[in-house]
C-alpha positions, 0 to 999 in steps of 0.5 A: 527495490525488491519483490514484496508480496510473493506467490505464496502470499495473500495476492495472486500473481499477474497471469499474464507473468509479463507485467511488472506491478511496482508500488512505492511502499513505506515499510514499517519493519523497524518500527516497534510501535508501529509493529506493536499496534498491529499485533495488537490488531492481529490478535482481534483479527484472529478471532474471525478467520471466516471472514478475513485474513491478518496481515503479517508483519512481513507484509505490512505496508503503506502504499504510496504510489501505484506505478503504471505497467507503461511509461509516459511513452508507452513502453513497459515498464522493466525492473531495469526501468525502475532501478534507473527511476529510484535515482530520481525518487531519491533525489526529490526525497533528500530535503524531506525531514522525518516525521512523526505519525499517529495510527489508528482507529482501526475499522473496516471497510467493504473488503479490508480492515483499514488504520489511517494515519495522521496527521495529514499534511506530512504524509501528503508532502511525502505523497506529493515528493514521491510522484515528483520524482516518479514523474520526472523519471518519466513514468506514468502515474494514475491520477493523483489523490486528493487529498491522499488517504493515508492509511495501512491495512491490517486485514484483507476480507474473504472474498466470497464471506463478504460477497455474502455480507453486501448481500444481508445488507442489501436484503436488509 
């Protein structure tokens, strides 16, 4: 476990301060294919710095998980907590078989620049194992997807340019 997305990254900390925001990411670091797809995607990204913001390969990554901010019983969730969890998600891990996936076709969405990943069903099995062993930890967990859409992000749009275009559109 470690901190990703630091404050000087893309994503503003938690006003509050008091609240952990814990994900479960596939982080794709040592994977130079992977890598390479999305340098690839960066390049054509960077031809539009109005409009939307690369990801780096620091922080790209496929969420898995979305983990509350309180447990099943209503208590916060600690980094102390989380550490204690990793032991189940191991566990319900252990028998899962690598696999291989595809990347792509990139496109865009309403707020991001979006690759899905295929095929389907193993990242669905891995999603399935992930909440599992998340849920026998005792933490909460929004509603699970069905099917999950697997998919990583290579860019994240300006805010305000794309408050912009939804208006054109809507005009148009």
């Amino acid at each position: 476990m470690r901190r990703f997305l630091s404050e000087t990254r893309l994503w503003e900390p938690d006003a509050r301060g008091d609240r952990v925001k814990a994900h479960v990411l596939w982080l794709p670091h040592r994977q130079p294919q992977v890598l390479a797809y999305f340098a690839r995607l960066r390049a054509i990204l960077a031809r539009y710095p109005d409009v939307i913001t690369p990801v780096a390969d620091a922080d790209l990554h496929m969420t898995l998980q979305k983990i509350d901010t309180h447990d099943i019983h209503g208590e916060p969730v600690t980094c102390t907590r989380l550490h204690a969890a990793a032991d189940a998600l191991r566990a319900e891990l252990a028998s899962l078989e690598p696999f291989g996936i595809e990347i792509g076709p990139a496109r865009a969405s309403g707020s991001a620049a979006v690759v899905e990943i295929w095929p389907e069903p193993s990242p669905q099995d891995l999603y399935d194992r992930v909440r599992a062993g998340l849920l026998t930890a005792g933490l909460s967990l929004p509603q699970a997807e069905r099917p999950y859409w697997c998919h990583m992000t290579g860019g994240y749009g300006k805010p305000r340019e794309l408050h912009q275009m939804r208006a054109f559109v809507l005009v148009a």
